[in-house]
N, C-alpha and C positions, 0 to 999 in steps of 0.2 A: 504494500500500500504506500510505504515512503518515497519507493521510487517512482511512485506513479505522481506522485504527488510535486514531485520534482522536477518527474520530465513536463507537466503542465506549464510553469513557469518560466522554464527555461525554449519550451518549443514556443511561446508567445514572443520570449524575445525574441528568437531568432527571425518569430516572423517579420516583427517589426522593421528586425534591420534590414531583411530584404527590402521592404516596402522605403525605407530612407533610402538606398544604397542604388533606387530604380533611377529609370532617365529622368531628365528634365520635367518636372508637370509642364500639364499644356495651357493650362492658364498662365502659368508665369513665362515659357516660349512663349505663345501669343503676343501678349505684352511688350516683351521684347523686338517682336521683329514687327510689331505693326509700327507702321510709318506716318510719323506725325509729320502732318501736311497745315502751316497758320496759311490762312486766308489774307492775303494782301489786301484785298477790297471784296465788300460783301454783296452791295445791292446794285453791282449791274444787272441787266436786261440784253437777252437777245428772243429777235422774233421767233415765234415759234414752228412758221412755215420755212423757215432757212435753216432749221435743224437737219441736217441730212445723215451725220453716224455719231458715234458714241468710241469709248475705249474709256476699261476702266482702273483707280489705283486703289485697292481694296473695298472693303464691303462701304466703307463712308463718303468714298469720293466717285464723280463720276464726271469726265470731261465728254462735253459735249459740241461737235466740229459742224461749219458753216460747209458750205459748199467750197469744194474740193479741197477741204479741212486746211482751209486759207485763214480760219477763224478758228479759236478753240474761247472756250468756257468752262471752269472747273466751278462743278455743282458739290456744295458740302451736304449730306443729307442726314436727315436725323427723323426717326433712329437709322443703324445701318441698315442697309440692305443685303439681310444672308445670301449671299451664293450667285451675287448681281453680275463677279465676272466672269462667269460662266456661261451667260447670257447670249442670246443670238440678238435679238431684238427687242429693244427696250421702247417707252412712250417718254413722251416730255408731257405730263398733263399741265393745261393749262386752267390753274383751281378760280381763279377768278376773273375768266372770259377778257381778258382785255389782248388776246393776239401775241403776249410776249410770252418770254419762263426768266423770270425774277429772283433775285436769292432774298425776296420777299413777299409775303402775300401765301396764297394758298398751292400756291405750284409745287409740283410733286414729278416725281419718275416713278413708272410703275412697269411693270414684269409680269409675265406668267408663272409661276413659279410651285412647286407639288401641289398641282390642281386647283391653283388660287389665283387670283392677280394681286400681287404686293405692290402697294404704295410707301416710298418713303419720300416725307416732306424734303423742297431743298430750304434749307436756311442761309445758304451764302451762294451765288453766283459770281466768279470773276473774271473776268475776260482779259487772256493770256496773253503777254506780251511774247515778244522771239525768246527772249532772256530767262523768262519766269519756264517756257515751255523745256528750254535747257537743263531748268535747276528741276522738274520734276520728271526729267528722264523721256519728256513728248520729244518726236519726231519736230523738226523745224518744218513749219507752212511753207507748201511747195510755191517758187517763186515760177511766174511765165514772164517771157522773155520780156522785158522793159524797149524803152525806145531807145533808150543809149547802146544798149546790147545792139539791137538792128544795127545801128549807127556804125559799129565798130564791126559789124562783119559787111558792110558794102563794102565795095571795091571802088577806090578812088576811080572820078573819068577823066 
């Protein structure tokens, strides 16, 4: 009976130290490798009919591109949106009918997502500079040929 009573005590600890001695928790990873992104400016505005694609930087941000993603917009949203980069096809809803998506007002992004359509609000819209697009790892807005470009490939007469 005493060694039973011993191996109890003793196989609890052992279990414990397995349990300390495991990988990283996934809350405290998480934490770690999510990427805090401040908002330079919150309450731009872009139209909502000149949304043409999206690409996203985790479950809270979502950058939204103008036509021929000549234009970007980083939407902050709250709460996040689980599993938004994953996404094929996302909406820009426009909550209070005025034709824009504001990092104000009732405007939302919403998804299809396990047999639902998720809404998450945006709180911050800002419309990305070359600069700003560099520091958050976006592609640079494709440039079409300028007129000084022409200029420099004529052939003098």
């Amino acid at each position: 009976m005493k060694s039973r009573t011993a191996f109890i005590p003793l196989s609890l600890l052992a279990l414990a130290a397995c349990v300390s001695q495991g990988p990283q928790s996934q809350i405290g990873h998480e934490q770690q490798s999510a990427r805090e992104i401040k908002m330079a400016r919150t309450s731009d505005c872009v139209f909502q009919s000149t949304i043409s694609g999206f690409g996203t930087l985790g479950d809270r941000h979502v950058v939204l591109y103008g036509p021929g993603e000549r234009q970007a917009y980083l939407a902050e949203m709250s709460p996040g949106c689980f599993d938004v980069g994953s996404q094929v096809t996302l909406a820009a809803v426009d909550g209070d009918g005025n034709g824009q998506i504001c990092g104000y007002g009732r405007d939302a992004v919403a998804y299809r997502g396990l047999g639902k359509v998720e809404h998450c609000r945006i709180m911050a819209l800002e419309k990305l500079t070359e600069e700003r697009r560099v520091t958050l790892g976006l592609a640079t807005s494709p440039k079409g040929p300028t007129s000084e470009d022409k200029d420099e490939d004529e052939e003098p007469n």
